[in-house]
N, CA, C and O atoms as a MOPAC input file, in Angstrom:
PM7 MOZYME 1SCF
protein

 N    -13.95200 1     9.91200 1    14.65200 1
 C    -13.62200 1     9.59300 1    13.28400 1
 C    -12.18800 1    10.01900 1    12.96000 1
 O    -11.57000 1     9.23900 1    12.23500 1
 N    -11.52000 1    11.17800 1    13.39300 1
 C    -10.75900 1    11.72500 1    13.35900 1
 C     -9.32100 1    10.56000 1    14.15500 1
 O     -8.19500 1    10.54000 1    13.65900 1
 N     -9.60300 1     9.93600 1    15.06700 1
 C     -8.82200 1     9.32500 1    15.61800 1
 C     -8.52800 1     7.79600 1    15.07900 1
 O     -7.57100 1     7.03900 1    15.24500 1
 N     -9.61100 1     7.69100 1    14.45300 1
 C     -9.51700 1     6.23400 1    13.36300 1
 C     -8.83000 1     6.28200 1    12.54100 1
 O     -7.89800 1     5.49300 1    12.38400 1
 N     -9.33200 1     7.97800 1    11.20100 1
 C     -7.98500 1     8.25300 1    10.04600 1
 C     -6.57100 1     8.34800 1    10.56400 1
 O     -5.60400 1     8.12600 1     9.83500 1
 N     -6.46500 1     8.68900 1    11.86400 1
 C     -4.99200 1     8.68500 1    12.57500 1
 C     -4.16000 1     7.26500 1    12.70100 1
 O     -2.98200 1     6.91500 1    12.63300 1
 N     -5.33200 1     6.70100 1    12.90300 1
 C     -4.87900 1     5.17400 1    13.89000 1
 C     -4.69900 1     4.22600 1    12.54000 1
 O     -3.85500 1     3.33100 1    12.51500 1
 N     -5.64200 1     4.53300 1    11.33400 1
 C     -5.47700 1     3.44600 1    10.03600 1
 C     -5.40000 1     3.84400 1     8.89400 1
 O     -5.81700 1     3.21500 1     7.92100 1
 N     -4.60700 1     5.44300 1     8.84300 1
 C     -4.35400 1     5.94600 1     7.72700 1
 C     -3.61300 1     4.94000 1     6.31400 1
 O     -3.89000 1     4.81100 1     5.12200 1
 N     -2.30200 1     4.23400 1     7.47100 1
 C     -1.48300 1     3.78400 1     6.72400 1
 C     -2.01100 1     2.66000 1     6.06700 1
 O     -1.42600 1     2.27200 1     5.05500 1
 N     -3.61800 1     1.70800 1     6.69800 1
 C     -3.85900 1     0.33600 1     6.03200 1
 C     -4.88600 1     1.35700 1     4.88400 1
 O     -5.24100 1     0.59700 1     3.98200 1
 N     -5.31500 1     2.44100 1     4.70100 1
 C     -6.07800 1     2.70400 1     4.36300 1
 C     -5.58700 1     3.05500 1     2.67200 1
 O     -6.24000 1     2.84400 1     1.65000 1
 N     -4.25100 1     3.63900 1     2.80900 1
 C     -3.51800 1     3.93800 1     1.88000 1
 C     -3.10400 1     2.86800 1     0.90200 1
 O     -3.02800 1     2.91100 1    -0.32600 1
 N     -2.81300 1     1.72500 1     1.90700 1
 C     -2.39700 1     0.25900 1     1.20300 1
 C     -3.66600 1    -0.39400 1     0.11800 1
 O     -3.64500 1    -0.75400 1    -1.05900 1
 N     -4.59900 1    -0.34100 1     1.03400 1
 C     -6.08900 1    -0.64000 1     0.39200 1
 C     -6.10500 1     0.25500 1    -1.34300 1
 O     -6.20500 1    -0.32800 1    -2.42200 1
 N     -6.00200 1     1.46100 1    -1.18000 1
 C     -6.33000 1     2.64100 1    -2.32300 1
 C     -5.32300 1     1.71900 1    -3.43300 1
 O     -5.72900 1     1.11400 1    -4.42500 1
 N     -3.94600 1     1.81100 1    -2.95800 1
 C     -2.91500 1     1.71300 1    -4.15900 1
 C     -2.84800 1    -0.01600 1    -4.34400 1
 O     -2.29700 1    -0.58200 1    -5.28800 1
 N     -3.45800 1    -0.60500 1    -3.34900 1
 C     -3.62300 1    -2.06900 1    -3.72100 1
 C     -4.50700 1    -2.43800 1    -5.31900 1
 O     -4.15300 1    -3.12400 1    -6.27800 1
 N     -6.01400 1    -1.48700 1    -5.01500 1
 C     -6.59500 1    -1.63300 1    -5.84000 1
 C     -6.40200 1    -1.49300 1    -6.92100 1
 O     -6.45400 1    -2.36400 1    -7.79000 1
 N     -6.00000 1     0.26200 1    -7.11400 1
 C     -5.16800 1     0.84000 1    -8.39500 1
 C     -4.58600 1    -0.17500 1    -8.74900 1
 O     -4.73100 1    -0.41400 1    -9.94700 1
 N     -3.83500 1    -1.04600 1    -8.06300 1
 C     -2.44200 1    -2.12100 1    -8.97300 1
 C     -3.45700 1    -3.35200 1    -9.10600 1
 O     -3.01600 1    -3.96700 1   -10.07700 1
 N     -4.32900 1    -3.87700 1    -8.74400 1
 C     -4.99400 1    -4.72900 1    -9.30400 1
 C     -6.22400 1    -4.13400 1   -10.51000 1
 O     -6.48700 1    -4.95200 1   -11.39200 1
 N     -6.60500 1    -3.43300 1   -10.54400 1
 C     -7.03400 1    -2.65300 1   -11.17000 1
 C     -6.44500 1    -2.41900 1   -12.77700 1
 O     -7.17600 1    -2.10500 1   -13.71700 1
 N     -4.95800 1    -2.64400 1   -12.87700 1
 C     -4.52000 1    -2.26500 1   -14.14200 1
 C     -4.54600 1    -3.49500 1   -14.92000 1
 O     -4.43400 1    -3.48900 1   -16.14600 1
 N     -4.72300 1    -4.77500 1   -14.07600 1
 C     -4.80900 1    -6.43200 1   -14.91700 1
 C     -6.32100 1    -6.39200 1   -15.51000 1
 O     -6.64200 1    -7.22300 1   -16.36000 1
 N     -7.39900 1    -5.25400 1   -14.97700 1
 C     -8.32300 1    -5.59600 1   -15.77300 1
 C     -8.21400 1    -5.75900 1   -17.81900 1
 O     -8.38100 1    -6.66300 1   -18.63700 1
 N     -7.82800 1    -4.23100 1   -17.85600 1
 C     -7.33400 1    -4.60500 1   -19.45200 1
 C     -6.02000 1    -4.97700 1   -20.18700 1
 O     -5.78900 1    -4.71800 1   -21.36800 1
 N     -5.39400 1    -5.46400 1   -19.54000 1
 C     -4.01200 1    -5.77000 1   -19.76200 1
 C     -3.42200 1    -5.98700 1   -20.88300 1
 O     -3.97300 1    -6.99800 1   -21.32000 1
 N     -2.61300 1    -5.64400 1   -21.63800 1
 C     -1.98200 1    -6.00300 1   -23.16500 1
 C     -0.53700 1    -6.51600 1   -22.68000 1
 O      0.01400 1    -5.74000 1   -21.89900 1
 N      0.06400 1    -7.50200 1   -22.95100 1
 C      1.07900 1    -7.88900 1   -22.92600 1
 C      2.32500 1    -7.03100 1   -23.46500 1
 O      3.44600 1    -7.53800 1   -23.46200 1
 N      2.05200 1    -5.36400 1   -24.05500 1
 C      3.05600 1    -4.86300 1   -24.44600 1
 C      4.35200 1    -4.72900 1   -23.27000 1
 O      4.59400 1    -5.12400 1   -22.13000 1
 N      4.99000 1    -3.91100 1   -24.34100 1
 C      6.45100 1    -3.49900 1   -23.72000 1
 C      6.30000 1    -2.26300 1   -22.47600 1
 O      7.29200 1    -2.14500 1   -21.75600 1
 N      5.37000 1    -1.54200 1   -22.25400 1
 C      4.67000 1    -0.32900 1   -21.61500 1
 C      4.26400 1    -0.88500 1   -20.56000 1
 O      4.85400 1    -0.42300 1   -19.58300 1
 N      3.44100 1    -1.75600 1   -20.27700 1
 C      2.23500 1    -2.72600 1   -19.69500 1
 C      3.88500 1    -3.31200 1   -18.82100 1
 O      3.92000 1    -2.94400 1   -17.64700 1
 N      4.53300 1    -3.73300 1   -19.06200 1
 C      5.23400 1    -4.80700 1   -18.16800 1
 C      5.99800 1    -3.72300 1   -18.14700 1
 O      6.97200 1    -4.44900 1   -18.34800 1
 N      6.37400 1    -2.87700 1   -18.10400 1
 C      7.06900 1    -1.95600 1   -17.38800 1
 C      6.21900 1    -1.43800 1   -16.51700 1
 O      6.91700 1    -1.08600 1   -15.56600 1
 N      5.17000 1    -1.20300 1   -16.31000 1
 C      3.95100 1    -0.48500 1   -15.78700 1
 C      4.02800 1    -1.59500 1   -14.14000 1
 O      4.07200 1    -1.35700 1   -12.93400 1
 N      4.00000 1    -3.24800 1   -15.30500 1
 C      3.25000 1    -3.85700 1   -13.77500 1
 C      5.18200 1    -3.62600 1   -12.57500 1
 O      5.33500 1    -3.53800 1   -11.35600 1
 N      6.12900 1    -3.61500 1   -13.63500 1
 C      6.83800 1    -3.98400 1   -12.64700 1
 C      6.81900 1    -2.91500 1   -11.87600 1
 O      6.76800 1    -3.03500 1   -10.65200 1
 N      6.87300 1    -1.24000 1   -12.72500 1
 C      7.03600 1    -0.22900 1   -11.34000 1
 C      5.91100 1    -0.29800 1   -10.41600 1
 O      6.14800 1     0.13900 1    -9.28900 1
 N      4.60500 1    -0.80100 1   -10.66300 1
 C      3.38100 1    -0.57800 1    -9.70000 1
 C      3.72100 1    -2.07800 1    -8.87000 1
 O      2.92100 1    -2.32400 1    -7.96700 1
 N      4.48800 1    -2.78600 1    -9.02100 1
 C      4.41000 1    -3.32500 1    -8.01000 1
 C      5.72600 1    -2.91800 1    -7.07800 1
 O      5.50100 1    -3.03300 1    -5.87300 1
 N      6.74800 1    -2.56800 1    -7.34600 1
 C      7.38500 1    -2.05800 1    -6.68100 1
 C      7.19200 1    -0.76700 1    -5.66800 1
 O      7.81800 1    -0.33700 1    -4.69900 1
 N      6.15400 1    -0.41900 1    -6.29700 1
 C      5.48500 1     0.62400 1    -5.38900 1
 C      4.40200 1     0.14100 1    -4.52900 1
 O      4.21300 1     0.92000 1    -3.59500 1
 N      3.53600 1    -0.99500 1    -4.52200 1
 C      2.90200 1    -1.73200 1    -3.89400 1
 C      3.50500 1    -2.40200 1    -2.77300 1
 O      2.93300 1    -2.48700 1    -1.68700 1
 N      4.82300 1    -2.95300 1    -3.04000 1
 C      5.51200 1    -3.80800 1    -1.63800 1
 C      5.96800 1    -2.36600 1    -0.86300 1
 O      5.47100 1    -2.12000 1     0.23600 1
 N      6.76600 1    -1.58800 1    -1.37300 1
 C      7.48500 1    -0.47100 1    -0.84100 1
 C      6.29200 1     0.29200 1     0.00400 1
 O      6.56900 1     0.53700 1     1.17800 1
 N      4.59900 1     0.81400 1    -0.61800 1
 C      4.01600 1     1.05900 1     0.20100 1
 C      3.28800 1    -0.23400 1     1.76300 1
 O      3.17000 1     0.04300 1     2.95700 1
 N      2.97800 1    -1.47800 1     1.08800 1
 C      2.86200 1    -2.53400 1     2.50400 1
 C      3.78100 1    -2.60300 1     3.08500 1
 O      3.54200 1    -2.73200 1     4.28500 1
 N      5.25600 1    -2.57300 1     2.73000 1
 C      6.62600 1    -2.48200 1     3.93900 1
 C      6.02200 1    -1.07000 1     4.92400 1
 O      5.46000 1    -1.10100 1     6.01800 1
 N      6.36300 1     0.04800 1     4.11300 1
 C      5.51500 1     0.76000 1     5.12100 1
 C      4.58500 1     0.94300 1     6.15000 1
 O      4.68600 1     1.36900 1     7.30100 1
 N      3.31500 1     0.37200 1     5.22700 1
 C      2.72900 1     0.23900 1     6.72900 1
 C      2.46000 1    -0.96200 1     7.18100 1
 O      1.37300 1    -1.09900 1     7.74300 1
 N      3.32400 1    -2.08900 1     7.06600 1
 C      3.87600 1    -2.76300 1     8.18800 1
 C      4.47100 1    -2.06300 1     9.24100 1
 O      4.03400 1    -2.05900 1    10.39200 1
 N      5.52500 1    -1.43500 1     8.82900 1
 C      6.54200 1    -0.83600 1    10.00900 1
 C      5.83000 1     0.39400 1    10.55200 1
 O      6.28100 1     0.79900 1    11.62300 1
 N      4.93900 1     0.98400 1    10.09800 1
 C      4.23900 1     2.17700 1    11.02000 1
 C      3.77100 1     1.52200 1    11.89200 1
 O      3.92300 1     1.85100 1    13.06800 1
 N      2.77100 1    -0.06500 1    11.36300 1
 C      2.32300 1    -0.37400 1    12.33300 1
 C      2.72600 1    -1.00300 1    13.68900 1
 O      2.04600 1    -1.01800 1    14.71500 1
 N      4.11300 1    -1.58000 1    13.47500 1
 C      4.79400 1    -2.10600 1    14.54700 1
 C      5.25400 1    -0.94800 1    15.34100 1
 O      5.41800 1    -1.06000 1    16.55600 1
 N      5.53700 1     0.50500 1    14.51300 1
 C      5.88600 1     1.64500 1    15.31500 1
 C      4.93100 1     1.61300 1    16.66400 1
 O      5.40100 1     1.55700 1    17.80100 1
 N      3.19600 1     1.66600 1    16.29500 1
 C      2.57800 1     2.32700 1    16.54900 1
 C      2.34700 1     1.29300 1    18.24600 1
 O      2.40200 1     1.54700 1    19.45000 1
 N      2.05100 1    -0.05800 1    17.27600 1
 C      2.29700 1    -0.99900 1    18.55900 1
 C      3.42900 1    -0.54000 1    19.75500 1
 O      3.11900 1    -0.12800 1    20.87300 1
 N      4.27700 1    -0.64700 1    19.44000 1
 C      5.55400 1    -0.33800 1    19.94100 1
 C      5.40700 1     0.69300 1    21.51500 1
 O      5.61900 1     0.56600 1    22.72100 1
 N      4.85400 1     1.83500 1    20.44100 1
 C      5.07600 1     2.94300 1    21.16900 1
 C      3.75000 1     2.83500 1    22.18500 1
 O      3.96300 1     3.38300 1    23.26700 1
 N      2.17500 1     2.12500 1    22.02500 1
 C      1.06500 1     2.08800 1    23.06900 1
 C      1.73600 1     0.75400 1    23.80300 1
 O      0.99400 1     0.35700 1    24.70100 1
 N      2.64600 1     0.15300 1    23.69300 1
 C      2.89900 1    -0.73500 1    24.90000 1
 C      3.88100 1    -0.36100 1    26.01900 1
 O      4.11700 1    -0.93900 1    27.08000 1
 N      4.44400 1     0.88200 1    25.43500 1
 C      5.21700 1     2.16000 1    26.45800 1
 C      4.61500 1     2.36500 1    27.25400 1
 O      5.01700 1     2.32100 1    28.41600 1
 N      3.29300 1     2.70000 1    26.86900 1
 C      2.38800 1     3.65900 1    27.71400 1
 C      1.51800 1     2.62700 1    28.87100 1
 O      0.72600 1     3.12800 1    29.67000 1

């Protein structure tokens, strides 16, 4: 189990903060707060999937060394 949270921490993380950001369109108000809200949570949404994209190509990377 221990070697799975290792191996898919990073999709696991994406999953959590994916939801959270879909999660905030449930009650949505068109205010001035709200669209500041969606733009920083999505900027934090691509910035975390860039991430673990690139861990994961790390990870590839480095078991085709071996």
């Amino acid at each position: 189990m221990k070697k799975f949270f290792q191996r898919y921490s990073h999709w696991l993380a994406l999953f959590v903060i994916s939801f959270s950001f879909l999660s905030m369109f449930i009650n949505l108000e068109l205010e001035k707060l709200d669209t500041i809200a969606i733009i920083f949570g999505g900027i934090g949404f691509l910035s975390v999937a860039y991430l673990a994209i690139m861990t994961e190509q790390h990870i590839r990377n480095k078991s085709k060394e071996k």
